[in-house]
N, C-alpha and C positions, 0 to 999 in steps of 0.2 A: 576261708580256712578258720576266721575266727566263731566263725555261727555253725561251724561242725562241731567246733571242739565246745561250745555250750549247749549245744542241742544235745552232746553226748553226756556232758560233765556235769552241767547245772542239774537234770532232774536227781542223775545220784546223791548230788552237795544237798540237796531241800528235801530229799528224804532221809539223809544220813543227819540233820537238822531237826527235823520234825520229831526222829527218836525218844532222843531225852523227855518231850515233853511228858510220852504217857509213862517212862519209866521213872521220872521223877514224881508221878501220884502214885507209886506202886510206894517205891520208897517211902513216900509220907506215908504212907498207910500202915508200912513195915514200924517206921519211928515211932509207930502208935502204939506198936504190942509190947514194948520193953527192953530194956537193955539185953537180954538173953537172948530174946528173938531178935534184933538188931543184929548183934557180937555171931548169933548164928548164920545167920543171912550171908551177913560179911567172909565168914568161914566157906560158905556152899561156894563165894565166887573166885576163893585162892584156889577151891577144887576144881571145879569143872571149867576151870580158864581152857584146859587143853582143848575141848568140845570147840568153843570160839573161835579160838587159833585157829585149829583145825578146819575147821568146814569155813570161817573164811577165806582163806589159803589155801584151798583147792577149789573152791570155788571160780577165783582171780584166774589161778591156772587155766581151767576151765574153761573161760571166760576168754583168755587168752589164744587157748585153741580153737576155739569157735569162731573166732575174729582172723584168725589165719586162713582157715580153713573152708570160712565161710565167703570171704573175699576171692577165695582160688577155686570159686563155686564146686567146692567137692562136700556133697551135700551128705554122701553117704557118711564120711568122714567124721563130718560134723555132729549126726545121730549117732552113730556110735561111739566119740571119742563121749559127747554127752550121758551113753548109756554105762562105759566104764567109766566114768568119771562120779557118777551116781552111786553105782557100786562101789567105787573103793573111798568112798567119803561115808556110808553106812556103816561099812564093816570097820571100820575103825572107829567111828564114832560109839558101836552099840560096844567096841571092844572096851574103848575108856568107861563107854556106861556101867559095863559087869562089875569093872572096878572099883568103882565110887559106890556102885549100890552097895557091895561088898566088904569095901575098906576103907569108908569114907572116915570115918572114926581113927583109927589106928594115922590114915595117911594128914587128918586135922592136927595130929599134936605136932607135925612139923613144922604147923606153922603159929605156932601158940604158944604161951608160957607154961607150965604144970598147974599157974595159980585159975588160969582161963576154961580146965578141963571139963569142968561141969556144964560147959555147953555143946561139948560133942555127943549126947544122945538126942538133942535135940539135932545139931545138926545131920546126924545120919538118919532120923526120921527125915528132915527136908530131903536130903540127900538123894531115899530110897521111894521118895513120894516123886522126885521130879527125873531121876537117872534112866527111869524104863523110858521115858517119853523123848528125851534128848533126839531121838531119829527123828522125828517129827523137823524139827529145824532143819535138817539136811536141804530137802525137798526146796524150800521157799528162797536158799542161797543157791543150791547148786543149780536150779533151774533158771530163776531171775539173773542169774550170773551169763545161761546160756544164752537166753534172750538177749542181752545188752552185749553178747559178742558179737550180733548180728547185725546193731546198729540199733538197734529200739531199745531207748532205755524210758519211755514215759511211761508206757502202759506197764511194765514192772513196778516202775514208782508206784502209780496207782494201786496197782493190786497190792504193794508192798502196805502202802498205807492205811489201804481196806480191811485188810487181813491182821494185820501187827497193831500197827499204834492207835486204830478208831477201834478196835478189836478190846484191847486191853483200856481206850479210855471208859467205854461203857460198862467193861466188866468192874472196873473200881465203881463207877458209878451208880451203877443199877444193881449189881450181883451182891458186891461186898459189904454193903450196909444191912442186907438182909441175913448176915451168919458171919460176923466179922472173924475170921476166923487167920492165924497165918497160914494155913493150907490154903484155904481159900483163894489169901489174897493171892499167894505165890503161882495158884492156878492161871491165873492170869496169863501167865507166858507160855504153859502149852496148848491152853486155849487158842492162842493167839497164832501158836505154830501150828496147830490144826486147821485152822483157817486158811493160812497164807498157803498151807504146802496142799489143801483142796483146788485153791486159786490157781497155783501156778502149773499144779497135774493139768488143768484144766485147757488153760490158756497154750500151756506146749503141745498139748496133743492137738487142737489147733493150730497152731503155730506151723508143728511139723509138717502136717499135711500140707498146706497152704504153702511154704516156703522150703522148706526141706526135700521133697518128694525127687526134684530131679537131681540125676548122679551124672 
């Protein structure tokens, strides 16, 4: 019992671990452009916390149906509760995106003093540079969430790690020194979600065939 429950548990713990590393070279990078672009940065992430919650939290859910569903080998079950489960994590994620692209300014002074205001143009520039692409993350939670309901949680790790945190170590490394730029740097993360949500398209459409197919 004990070598199920780390064979399940450990690869998410050492990937939910390995995170910090590449997001704390984003952050140096941010620390480099200025108190404006810092004070901004920090504004983008009291906004689009909801996106996180979100697509984490249905993800788990997800995650959790699959794991029922998939143990009671009802396979069809499992493919579709995955395909509304995709669906209703987009549609609400692109719905908070309209918003933030829209009101990211107006909905920053909630959390701000009047004397702090001169950084919400910059923040609804980050805002409306990173708000269209937020669907991109959907993909690499909702799907690695579906996989690890089925009892594999390694090879999620892996792609999670290929895709996301070696994704964005290279891009600080190799990209950002050539146009240091805060768009740039903050590129990073839907780079990064491009990646992982290729990976994981990839790997479930395999997956499904292979393990999925009988009802």
């Amino acid at each position: 019992m004990l070598k199920s429950i780390f064979m399940v548990g450990l690869p998410i713990g050492l990937q939910s671990s390995l995170y910090p590393i590449a997001n704390m070279m984003i952050q140096a990078n941010i620390n480099s452009m200025g108190t404006d672009n810092i004070a901004a940065w920090a504004l983008c992430g009291k906004l689009d916390f909801l996106v996180w919650l979100l697509v984490d939290s249905l993800a788990a859910a997800i995650s959790t149906f699959v794991a029922q569903n998939f143990g009671a080998n009802q396979y069809f079950r499992v493919r579709q509760g995955v395909r509304i489960g995709l669906g209703m994590t987009l549609g609400s994620v692109i719905d908070i995106s309209v918003v933030l692209f829209f009101w990211s300014e107006p909905l920053g002074k909630l959390f701000i003093n009047a004397g702090d205001y001169d950084i919400l143009p910059l923040t609804g520039q980050l805002m409306r540079s990173l708000s269209p692409l937020y669907f991109l993350y959907v993909f690499g939670e909702v799907l690695a969430g579906a996989i690890r309901g089925t009892g594999e949680t390694v090879k999620p790790m892996i792609l999670t790690l290929l895709g996301t945190c070696a994704s964005r170590i290279l891009w600080i490394l190799f990209v950002v020194p050539k146009n240091r730029t805060m768009l740039i740097i903050i590129y990073s993360y839907p780079v990064s979600w491009l990646l992982t949500a290729i990976c994981f398209i990839a790997f479930y459409s395999m997956f499904k065939k292979n393990k999925l197919q009988l009802s």
